[in-house]
VEXSEVO-280392 format. One record per residue (C-alpha): x, y, z. Coordinates in steps of 0.1 Angstrom, whole numbers, padded with zeros to 4 digits, always signed. Last residue first. Layout:
REM residues N
XYZ/...
END
This chain:
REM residues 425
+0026+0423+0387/-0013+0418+0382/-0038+0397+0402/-0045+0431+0427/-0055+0454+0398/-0081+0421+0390/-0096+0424+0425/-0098+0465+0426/-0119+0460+0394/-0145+0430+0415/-0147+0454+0439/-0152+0485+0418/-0176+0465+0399/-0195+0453+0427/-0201+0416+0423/-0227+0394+0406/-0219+0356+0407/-0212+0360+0447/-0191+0324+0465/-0168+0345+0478/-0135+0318+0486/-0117+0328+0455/-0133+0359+0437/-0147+0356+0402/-0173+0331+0408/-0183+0314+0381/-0215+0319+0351/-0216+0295+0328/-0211+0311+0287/-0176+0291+0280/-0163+0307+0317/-0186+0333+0327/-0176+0367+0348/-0202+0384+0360/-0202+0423+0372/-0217+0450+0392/-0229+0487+0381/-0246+0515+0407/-0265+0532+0391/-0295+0525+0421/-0321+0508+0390/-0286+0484+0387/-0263+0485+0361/-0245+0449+0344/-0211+0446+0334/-0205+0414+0316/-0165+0396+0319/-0164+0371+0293/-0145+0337+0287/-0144+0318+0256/-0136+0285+0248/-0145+0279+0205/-0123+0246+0206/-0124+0227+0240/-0104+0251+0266/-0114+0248+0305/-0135+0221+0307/-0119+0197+0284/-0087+0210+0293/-0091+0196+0329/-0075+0205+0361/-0092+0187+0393/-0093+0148+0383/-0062+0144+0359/-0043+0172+0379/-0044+0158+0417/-0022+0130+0404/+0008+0157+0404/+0009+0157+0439/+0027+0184+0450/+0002+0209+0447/-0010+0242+0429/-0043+0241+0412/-0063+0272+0399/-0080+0265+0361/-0115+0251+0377/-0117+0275+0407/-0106+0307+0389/-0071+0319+0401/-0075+0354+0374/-0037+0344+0363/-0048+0305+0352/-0076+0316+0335/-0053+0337+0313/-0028+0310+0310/-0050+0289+0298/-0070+0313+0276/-0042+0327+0254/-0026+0287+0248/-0062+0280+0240/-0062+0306+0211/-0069+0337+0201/-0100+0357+0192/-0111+0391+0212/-0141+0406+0215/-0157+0443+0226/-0190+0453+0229/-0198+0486+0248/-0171+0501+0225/-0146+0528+0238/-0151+0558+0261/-0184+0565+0283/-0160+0576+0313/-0168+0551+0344/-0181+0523+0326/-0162+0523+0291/-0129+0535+0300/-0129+0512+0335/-0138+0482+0311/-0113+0490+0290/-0084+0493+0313/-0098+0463+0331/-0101+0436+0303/-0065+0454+0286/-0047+0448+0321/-0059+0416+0324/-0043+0406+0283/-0010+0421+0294/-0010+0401+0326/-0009+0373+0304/+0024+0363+0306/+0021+0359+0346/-0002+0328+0343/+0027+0311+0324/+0055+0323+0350/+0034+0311+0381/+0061+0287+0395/+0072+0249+0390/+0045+0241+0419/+0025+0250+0393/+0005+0280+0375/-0007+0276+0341/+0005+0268+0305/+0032+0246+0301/+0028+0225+0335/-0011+0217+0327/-0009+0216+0286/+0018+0187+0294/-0006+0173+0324/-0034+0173+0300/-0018+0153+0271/-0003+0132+0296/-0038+0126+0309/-0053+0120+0279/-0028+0089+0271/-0042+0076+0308/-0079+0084+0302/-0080+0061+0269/-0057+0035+0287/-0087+0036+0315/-0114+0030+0288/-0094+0006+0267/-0080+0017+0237/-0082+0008+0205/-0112-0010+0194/-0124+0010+0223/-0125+0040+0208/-0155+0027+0179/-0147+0049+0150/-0153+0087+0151/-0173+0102+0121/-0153+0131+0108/-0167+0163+0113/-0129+0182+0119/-0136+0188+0155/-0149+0151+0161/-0117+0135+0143/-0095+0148+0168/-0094+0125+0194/-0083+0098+0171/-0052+0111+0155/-0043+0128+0188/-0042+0092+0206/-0024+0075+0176/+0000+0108+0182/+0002+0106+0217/+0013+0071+0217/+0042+0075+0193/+0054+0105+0204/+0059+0094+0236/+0077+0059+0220/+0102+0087+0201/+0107+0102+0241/+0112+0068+0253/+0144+0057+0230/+0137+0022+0229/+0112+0023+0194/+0095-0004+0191/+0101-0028+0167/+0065-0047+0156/+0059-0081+0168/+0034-0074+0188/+0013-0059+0165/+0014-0025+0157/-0024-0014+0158/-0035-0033+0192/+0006-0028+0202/+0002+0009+0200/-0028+0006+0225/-0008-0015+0249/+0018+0008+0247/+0011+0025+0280/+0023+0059+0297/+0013+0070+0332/+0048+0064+0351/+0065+0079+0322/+0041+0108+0312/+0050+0118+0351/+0088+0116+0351/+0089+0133+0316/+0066+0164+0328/+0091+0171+0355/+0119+0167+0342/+0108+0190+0307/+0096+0214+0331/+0131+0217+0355/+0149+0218+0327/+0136+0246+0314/+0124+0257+0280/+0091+0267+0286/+0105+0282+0315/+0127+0307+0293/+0105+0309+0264/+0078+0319+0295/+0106+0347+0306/+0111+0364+0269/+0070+0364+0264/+0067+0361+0226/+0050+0330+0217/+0035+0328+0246/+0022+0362+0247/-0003+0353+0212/-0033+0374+0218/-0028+0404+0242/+0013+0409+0229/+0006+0393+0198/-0022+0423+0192/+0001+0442+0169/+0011+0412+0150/-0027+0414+0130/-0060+0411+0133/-0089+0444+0127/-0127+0441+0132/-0150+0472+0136/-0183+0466+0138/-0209+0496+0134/-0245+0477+0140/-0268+0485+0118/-0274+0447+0101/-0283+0437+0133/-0286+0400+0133/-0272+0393+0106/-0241+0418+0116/-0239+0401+0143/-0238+0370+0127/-0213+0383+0103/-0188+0393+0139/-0188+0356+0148/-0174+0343+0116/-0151+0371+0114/-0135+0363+0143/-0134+0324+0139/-0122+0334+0105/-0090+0358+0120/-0086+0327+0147/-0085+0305+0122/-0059+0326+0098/-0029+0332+0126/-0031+0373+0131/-0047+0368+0166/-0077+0388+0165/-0096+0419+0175/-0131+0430+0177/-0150+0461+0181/-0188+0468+0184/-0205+0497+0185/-0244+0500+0173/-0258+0517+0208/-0278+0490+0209/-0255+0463+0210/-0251+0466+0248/-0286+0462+0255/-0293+0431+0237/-0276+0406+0263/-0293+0371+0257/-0301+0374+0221/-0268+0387+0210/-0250+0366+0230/-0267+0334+0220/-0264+0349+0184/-0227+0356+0189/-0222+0318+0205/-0240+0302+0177/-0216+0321+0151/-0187+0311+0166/-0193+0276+0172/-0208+0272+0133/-0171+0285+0116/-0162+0258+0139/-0179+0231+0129/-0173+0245+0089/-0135+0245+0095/-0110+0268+0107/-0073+0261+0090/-0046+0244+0109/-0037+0224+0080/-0063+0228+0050/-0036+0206+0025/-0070+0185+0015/-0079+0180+0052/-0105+0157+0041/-0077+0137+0024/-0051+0137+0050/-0077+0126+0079/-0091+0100+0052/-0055+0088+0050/-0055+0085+0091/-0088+0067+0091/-0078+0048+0067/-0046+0035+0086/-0064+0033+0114/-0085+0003+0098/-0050-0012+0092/-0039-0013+0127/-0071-0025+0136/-0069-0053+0113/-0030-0060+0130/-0002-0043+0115/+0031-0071+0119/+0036-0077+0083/+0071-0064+0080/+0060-0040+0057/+0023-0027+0072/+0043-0024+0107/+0064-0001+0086/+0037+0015+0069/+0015+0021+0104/+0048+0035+0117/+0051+0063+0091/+0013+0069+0095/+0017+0075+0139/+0045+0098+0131/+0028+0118+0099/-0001+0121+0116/+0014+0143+0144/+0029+0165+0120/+0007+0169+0094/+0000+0205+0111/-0024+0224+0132/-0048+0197+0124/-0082+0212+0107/-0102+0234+0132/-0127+0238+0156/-0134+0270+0167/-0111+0297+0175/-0105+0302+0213/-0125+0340+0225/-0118+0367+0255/-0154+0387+0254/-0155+0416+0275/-0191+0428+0271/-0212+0464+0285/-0242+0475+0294/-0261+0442+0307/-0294+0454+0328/-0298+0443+0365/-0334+0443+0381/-0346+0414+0361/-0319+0391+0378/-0296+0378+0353/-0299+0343+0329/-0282+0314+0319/-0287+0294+0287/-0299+0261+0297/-0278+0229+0277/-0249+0256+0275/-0229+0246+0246/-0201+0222+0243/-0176+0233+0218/-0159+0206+0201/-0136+0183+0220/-0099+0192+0208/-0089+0201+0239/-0094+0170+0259/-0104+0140+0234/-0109+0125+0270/-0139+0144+0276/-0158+0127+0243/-0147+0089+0257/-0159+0097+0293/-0137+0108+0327/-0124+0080+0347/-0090+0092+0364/-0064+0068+0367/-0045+0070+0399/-0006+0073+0391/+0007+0035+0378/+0033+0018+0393/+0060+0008+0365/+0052-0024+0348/+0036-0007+0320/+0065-0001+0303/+0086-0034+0313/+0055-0055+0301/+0057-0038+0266/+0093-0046+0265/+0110-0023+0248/+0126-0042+0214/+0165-0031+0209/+0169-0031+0173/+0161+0002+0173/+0143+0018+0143/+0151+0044+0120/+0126+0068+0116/+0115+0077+0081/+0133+0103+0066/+0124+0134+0068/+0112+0152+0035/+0079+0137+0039/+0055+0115+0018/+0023+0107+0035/+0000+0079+0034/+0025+0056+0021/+0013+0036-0008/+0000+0000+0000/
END
């Protein structure tokens, strides 16, 4: 069979050494968490609406929206992680080891490359649809703000969040065709939208030592082969260097938890993977966006390089409340790697979890919850009949305390203001 992709690297060269399968997963295993099929495709699960859209007491009337946005489902970032699982579904194809699951992943991974059709990275039609429901539920849900016809919106420059943008700004425009929208992307809004590409001290910890130990240690105690083996066969070379046998296992995991955001029917998991195997290669997915992106016990320099983005929420929010400048509407469109670390700075409940025990994350630190395609937070000022103005924060449209051990939805905006100045540097 022709290979599925053709690269300019070479294939990998594998060891003659064989890793024994037993000898991986003969290591004590960290607590296995038991979250569903759909959760454990972790970031890449599509955007899970509100089943009831929430409301606000009658006495309080929305007059302004900071909306912080994730493009919508996409096309793989890149042929990358295809390419590693494909090359070693050929091999095991040429020494005759692939198994009929082996070669039914093999398909799916060709019909990956086909439907993709060189669209790597790009927004698709499922997420071109997230953005557009979420405008219309915030359109329908908060009208007051778009009445004064003002609306301004900003994205990453990378082309799905500059779609996802526009995507959500048409509906608007649908549904009020007077509104004045003004939508601009580019490098100029890296600093807000794309800090961890550019953030001098996060290269630096993103680069440390102490990261990469940390996140190898724990990826090794939770990885298993067992699913490679179901596709391999058992004869099949692994590789012995462990970081090439990493790649391995999150790729045929990445292959598979992905298909939902692209529209392509998913085949029956467990063909592959077991249930707890399934929550184990999601967890070293989640633990690697966990230490990357938010605050540790390795140090808050991820949640820091968005103090950029929290000073822009309050600086325009206090322009807009307290001195009538700016728009009463006012998005932004980046991506999860804006919104983790984002979350992870304001110390909300679901996104805040420092502790020694790195077991703690698979159960209380999720990137299902927090980031699926289309994530979006928002802060909503709201004025009272008395003038005086409070606000909600909502994390992917569900309302969450702002304020850690104050359990209020709806807080004084000068409170909740003088909280945020207090998160910053």
């Amino acid at each position: 069979m022709k290979n599925i992709l053709h690269l300019a690297r070479p294939a990998i060269i594998l060891s003659a050494i064989i890793v024994s399968i037993t000898q991986v997963d003969a290591r004590t295993p960290l607590t296995v968490s038991n979250h569903t099929w759909q959760e454990c495709t972790g970031s890449a699960l599509p955007y899970p609406a509100p089943e009831v859209t929430p409301s606000y007491p009658d006495s309080l009337q929305p007059v302004m929206i900071n909306h912080v946005g994730r493009h919508g489902a996409r096309f793989a970032a890149s042929p990358k992680s295809i390419s590693v699982i494909a090359r070693a579904l050929d091999t095991a194809d040429s020494l005759g080891t692939i198994t009929p699951a082996g070669r039914q992943l093999r398909e799916i991974a060709a019909q990956v490359v086909h439907h993709t059709d060189g669209r790597w990275g790009q927004l698709d039609s499922l997420g071109r649809a997230e953005q557009r429901e979420i405008a219309s539920r915030m359109y329908r849900l908060f009208p007051q703000p778009f009445k004064t016809g003002n609306v301004t919106a900003i994205a990453s420059y990378v082309p799905r969040c500059r779609a996802s943008m526009y995507a959500f700004v048409h509906e608007l425009a649908l549904l009020s065709p007077r509104l004045d929208i003004s939508a601009d992307a580019g490098p100029e809004f890296t600093p807000l939208m794309r800090f961890f590409k550019t953030d001098t001290a996060y290269l630096a910890f993103r680069e440390s030592h102490e990261l990469k130990h940390t996140f190898k240690k724990y990826a090794e105690s939770a990885l298993t082969i067992a699913p490679l083996e179901r596709v391999l066969g058992a004869g099949f070379p692994f590789p012995a260097d462990k970081s090439e046998l990493m790649d391995l296992a999150i790729a045929e995991y990445q292959l598979l938890a992905g298909l939902s955001a692209i529209s392509l029917p998913s085949p029956d998991i467990s063909q592959y993977f077991t249930p707890e195997e399934f929550n184990r290669i999601w967890s070293i997915f989640n633990m690697r966006q966990y230490l990357r992106y938010s605050r540790s016990i390795l140090g808050d320099t991820p949640a820091l390089a968005a103090s950029a983005l929290l000073a822009d929420i309050i600086a325009t929010t206090d322009s807009y409340v307290y001195h009538g400048a700016g728009a009463p509407v006012q998005l932004r469109f980046g991506h999860a790697e804006t919104l983790m670390p984002f979350l992870s700075l304001l110390e909300i409940a679901p996104a805040h979890l420092i502790s020694n025990n790195l077991d703690e994350v698979a159960t209380r630190w999720l990137d299902f919850r927090l980031v699926p395609m289309a994530a979006n937070v928002r802060f909503i000022v709201f004025r009272a009949p008395s003038g005086r103005h409070y606000l909600r924060f909502d994390l992917n449209e569900r309302p969450l305390p702002l304020i850690p051990g104050n359990t209020a939805i709806y807080l004084p905006l000068t409170k909740a203001l003088t909280h945020l100045q207090s998160l910053l540097p």
